[in-house]
N, C-alpha and C positions, 0 to 999 in steps of 0.2 A: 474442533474450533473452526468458524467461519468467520471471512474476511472480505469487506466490500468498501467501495471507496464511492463516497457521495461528487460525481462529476459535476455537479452543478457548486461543490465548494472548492474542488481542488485549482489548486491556481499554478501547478505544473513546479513546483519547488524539485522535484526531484530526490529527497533527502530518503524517502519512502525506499526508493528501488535502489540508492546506495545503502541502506539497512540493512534491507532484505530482497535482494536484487532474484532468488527464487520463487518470488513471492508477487514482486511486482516489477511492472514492466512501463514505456512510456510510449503513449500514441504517438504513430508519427503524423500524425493527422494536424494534432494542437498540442503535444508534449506532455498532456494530461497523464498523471499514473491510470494504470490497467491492472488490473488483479490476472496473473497468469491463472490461477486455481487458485476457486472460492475455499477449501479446504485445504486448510494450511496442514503439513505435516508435521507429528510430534517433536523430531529436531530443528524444525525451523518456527517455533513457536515466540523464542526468546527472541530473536531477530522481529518478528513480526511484533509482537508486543513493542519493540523498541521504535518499531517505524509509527505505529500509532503514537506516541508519546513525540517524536520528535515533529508531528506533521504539524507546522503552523496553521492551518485553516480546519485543523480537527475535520478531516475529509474520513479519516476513515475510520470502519467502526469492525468490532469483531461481536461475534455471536456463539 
């Protein structure tokens, strides 16, 4: 499974990288999530599953 976060939606909520804080990380640039690695690991799939579901601006998508 693959994991990417559309930067032109995220609007810096943070809720993504308290999910799945393996997974995703936040620019210090503008606070935006950052995907650590696009290929999310088999025990961290249920966390990642979760941060998609909890992201208010549906920014990210898995593959």
């Amino acid at each position: 499974m693959k994991v990417q976060v559309d930067s032109e939606r995220c609007q810096g909520h943070t809720l993504c990288a308290m999910r799945a804080p393996g997974t995703f990380d936040l620019s210090e640039v503008d606070g935006h999530s950052i995907v650590i690695s696009e290929e999310v690991p088999a025990d961290q799939e249920a966390d990642v599953r979760e941060a998609v579901r909890s992201c208010p601006e549906q920014a990210i998508s898995l593959t």
